[in-house]
Each structure stands twice: as C-alpha cells, then as structure tokens.
N, C-alpha and C positions, 0 to 999 in steps of 0.2 A: 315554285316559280322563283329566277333567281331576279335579281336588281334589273339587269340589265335585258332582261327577256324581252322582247315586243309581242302585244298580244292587240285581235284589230278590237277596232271600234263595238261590234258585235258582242263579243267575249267579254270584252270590259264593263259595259255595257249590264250582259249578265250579271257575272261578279258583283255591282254594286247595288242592282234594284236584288241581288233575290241577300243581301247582305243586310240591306233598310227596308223596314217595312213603310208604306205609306201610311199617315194617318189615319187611322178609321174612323173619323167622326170630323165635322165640320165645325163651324164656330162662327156665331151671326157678329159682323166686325162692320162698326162704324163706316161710314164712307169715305171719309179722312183716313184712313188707316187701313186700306186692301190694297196701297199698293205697294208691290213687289208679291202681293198673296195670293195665292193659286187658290180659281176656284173650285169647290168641291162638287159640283153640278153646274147646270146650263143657267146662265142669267138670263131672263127671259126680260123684254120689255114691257112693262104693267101699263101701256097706254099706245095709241097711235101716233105717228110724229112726220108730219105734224098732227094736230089734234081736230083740227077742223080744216076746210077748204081755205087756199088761201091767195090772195090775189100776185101775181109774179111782176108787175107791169102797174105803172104810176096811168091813171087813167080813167074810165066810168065802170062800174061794176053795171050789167044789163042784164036783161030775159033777152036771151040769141034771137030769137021770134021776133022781138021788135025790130033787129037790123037787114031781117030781109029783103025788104023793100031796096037797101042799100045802093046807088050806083053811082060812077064816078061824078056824073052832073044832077045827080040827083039825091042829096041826102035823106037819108030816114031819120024821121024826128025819134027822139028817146025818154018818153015821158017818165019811165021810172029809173031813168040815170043815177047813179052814187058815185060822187067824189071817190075814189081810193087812191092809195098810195100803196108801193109793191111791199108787201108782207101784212098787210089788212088783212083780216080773215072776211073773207064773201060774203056782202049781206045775204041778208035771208029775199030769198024770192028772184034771185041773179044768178045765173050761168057759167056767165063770160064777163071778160073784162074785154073793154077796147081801148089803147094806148092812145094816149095822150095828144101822140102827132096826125091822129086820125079822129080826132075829134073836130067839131066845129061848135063853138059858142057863143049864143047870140042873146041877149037879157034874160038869161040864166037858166039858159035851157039850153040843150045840147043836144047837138045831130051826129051821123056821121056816114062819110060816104061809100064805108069798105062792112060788109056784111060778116056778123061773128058767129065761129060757131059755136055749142055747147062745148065748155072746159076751155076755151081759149084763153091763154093767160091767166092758169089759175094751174096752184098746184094740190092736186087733192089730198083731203085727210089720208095719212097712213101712205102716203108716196115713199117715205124714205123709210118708215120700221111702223111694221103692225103688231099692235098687241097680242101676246105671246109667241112674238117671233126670238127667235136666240140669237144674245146680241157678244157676249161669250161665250163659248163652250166651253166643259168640265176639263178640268186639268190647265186653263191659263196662268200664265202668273200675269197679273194685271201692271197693266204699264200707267204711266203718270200721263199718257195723253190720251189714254180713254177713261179716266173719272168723267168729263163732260159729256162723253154719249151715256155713260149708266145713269147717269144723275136726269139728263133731258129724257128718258126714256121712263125716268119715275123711278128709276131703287136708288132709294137714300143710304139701305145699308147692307150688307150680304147676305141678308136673309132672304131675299130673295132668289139668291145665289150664292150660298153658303161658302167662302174663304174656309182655308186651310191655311198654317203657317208650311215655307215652303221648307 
C-alpha cells in the first residue's frame, strides 16, 4: 500500500483490530478511575432505583379506599393522612398521595374533595432501573457523566463490571 492510497472505513477498520489484539482479562478499578475505561462485561445495577416507593407531590400520603366517598361538596375525612413532601419514601400502609391543593384542613385533620387512586403521585420502587438490569454494556468506554448513575445504582468499583484499559 503506497502513502497516498485511500482505503474505506471498513478495510481500515480491518487492518487495525486484526493488527491489536484486545485485552483478555479485565481489571476490578476503583470508581474514581474508569473513566475513559472500557468496560470488559455488562454493569448490571445491584439494586432498584429508586429503592422503595416514593412520593412525587408535596401533600398526605393515604389508603385510596379512604377517598372514595370523595365529592366536590362533600369531602372524605382522612383519618390515616401523613404529611409528605415530593421525594418521601410512602409510608407504610398508604397507596396514594393527594397534593396539597386538594387537601382541606381543619384542627389537624385533613379531608379532601377529589378521590385517589392506587399509585397516584407516587413513583414506585424500581421505576427508573431494576436490579440486575444493564446499566452499560460490554465494550463502553465510560464517560465522566455516568459515574453518578453506576454509583446510585450501587457499583462503587468495576467489579461489578470489570474495566479494561482502552
């Protein structure tokens, strides 16, 4: 092949993987230290995220059940109401959340006049990544704006998903 040849993308391509070999072995690397490093298998996420149910909406966490009664001039009392704020995780024994503007509160008890139903204003465990879902695939080279999803997902280090120098 002379200097000035042109050969396409394909051919090149060729020429250089069958030139270098890949590494055959992996290497468990700090979390601070994978990136620009390609990984050598799937990162998988070692947890759900979020990790429990969680409330989306500033307002009472309820059982749906107690808002049926619900109607514009008539509100439903809400004996096991909870205070939340949006990112709370759901108490225990509550469904739905009802926002704020739909609340009525009268010496510390709280009604409301719009009926909820199960899951409303709430975003469940494992909405955005479930455990052992692939959060990189094998062969990435890791960029500097996904350390925070490997890290919130639970791998602190590439053992999970084994780096290779690229």
């Amino acid at each position: 092949m002379r200097f000035f040849d042109q050969v396409s993308f394909l051919q090149a391509h060729t020429v250089v993987t069958g030139s270098f070999s890949a590494p055959s072995r992996g290497e468990i690397v700090p979390i601070l230290h994978v990136v620009g490093r390609v990984t050598a298998e799937p990162v998988v996420s070692q947890f759900d995220v979020p990790g429990e149910d969680r409330c989306l909406v500033d307002g009472c966490a309820v059982s749906s059940v107690e808002t049926d009664p619900a109607r514009s001039r008539s509100p439903a009392d809400l004996p096991s109401a909870v205070p939340v704020e949006s990112g709370d995780p759901l108490p225990a024994g509550c469904d739905a959340v009802v926002m704020v503007e739909d609340l009525e509160q009268s010496d510390g008890r709280f009604a409301t006049v719009k009926a909820a139903r199960p899951g409303q204003h709430v975003r469940r465990a494992g909405a955005e990544v479930r455990r052992g879902e692939v959060i990189l695939p094998p062969g990435h080279r890791i960029r500097p704006d996904e350390i925070g999803a490997i890290v919130a997902c639970g791998v602190e280090r590439s053992g999970s998903g084994p780096c290779r120098s690229p």
